[in-house]
Steps between C-alpha positions, in 0.01 A plus 500: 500500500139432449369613157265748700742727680615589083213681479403648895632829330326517164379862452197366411293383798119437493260462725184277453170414691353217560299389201646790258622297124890543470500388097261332317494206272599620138631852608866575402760412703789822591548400890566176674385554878757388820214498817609676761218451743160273503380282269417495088247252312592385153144385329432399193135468336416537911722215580761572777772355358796614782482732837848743469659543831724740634867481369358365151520659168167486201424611172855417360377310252391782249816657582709186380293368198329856423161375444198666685377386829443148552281497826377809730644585821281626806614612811317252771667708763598907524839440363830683390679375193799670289404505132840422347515668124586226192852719483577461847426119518713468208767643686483272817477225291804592298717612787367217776531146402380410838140676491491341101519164649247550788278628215562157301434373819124653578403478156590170488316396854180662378527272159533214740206599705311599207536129313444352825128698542 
């Protein structure tokens, strides 16, 4: 099951226009975002530092290490994302190994492509 379809039926659905800030650098971090439709920029200092796609998850980083914000996220496109509460990410986590390990798995491809840039 792709890590997306967890979260297709989060009660918590936003919508987003093009251009609108999802989170900004240094703000707290209580939701980690699944995108559901259109596209997300993750800047930092007004660097583009990754384009989220469809199908892929952001902002789980303050949910996992609890520090604030690392980088800000603006929707490039209209978009739909879930915001996922810390409690219920937790719970995924805990009760599917499989969407732990794709999460190893991104974090660890945007490392790569981080040390490589």
């Amino acid at each position: 099951m792709p890590q997306i379809d967890l979260f297709r039926n989060e009660p918590d659905l936003r919508s987003y226009p093009a251009g609108q800030v999802i989170f900004s650098d240094g703000q707290p971090g209580d939701f980690m975002f699944a995108l559901l439709e259109g596209e997300v920029n993750i800047e930092k200092q007004g660097r583009l530092i990754r384009i989220i796609k469809p199908g892929e998850v952001f902002g789980e980083m303050a949910l996992i290490d609890g520090q604030p914000r690392s980088a800000t996220a603006t929707a490039a496109t209209d978009c739909k994302v879930a915001a996922v509460p810390e409690k219920r990410f937790t719970l995924v986590v805990k009760t599917n190994p499989f969407f732990a390990l794709e999460m190893l798995r991104m974090l660890t491809d945007r490392l790569r492509h981080q040390t490589e840039s």
